[in-house]
C-alpha positions in Angstrom: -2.1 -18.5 6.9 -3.0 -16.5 3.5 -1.5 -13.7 2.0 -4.1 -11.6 0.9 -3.3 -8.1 -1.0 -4.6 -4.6 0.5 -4.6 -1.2 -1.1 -3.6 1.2 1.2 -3.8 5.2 0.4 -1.1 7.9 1.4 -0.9 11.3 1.3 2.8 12.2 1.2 4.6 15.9 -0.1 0.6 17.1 -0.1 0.5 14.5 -2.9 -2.1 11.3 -2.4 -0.7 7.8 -3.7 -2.1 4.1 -3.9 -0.2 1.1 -3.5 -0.9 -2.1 -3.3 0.6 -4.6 -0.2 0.2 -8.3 0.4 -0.1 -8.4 4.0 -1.8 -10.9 6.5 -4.2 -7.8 7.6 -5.4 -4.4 7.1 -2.8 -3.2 9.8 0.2 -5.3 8.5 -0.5 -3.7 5.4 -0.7 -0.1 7.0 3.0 -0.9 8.7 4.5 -1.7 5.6 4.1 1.0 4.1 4.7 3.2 7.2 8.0 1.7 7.5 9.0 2.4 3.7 7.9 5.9 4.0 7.8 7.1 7.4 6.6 10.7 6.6 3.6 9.7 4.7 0.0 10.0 6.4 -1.9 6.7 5.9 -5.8 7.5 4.5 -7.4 4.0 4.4 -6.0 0.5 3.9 -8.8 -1.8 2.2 -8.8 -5.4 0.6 -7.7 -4.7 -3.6 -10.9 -4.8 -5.3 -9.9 -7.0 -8.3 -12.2 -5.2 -11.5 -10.9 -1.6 -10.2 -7.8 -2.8 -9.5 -6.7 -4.1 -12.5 -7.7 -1.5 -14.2 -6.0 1.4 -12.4 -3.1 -0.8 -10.8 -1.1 0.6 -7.8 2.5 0.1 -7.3 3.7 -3.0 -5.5 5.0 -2.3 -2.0 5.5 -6.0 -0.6 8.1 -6.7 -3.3 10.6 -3.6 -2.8 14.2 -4.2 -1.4 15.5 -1.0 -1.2 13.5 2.2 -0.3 12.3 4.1 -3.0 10.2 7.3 -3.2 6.9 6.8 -4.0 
């Protein structure tokens, strides 16, 4: 079993967001963010492109402890 890291897109406050999740799958990766912010509408999930990524990075979901606002 491999972690592998999705970027999953949100629209929440009328506002759209990136983050990006290490997950097992697409869905795992949906649910996690889901659960930190419940109100948010998920857009797409895909698998983080690494040259795109890296250059616009996302804010990390997988490693949060507490909830934050996003």
């Amino acid at each position: 079993m491999t972690d592998n890291k999705f970027t999953v897109g949100l629209r929440l406050g009328g506002a759209s967001h990136s983050v990006t999740v290490t997950a097992e799958d697409a869905l795992m990766a949906a649910l996690k963010v889901k659960l930190e912010q419940p109100t948010a509408a998920i857009n797409f999930v895909r698998r983080c492109n690494k040259r795109g990524d890296r250059r616009h990075p996302h804010e990390a979901v997988a490693e949060l402890t507490a909830p934050q606002q996003i």
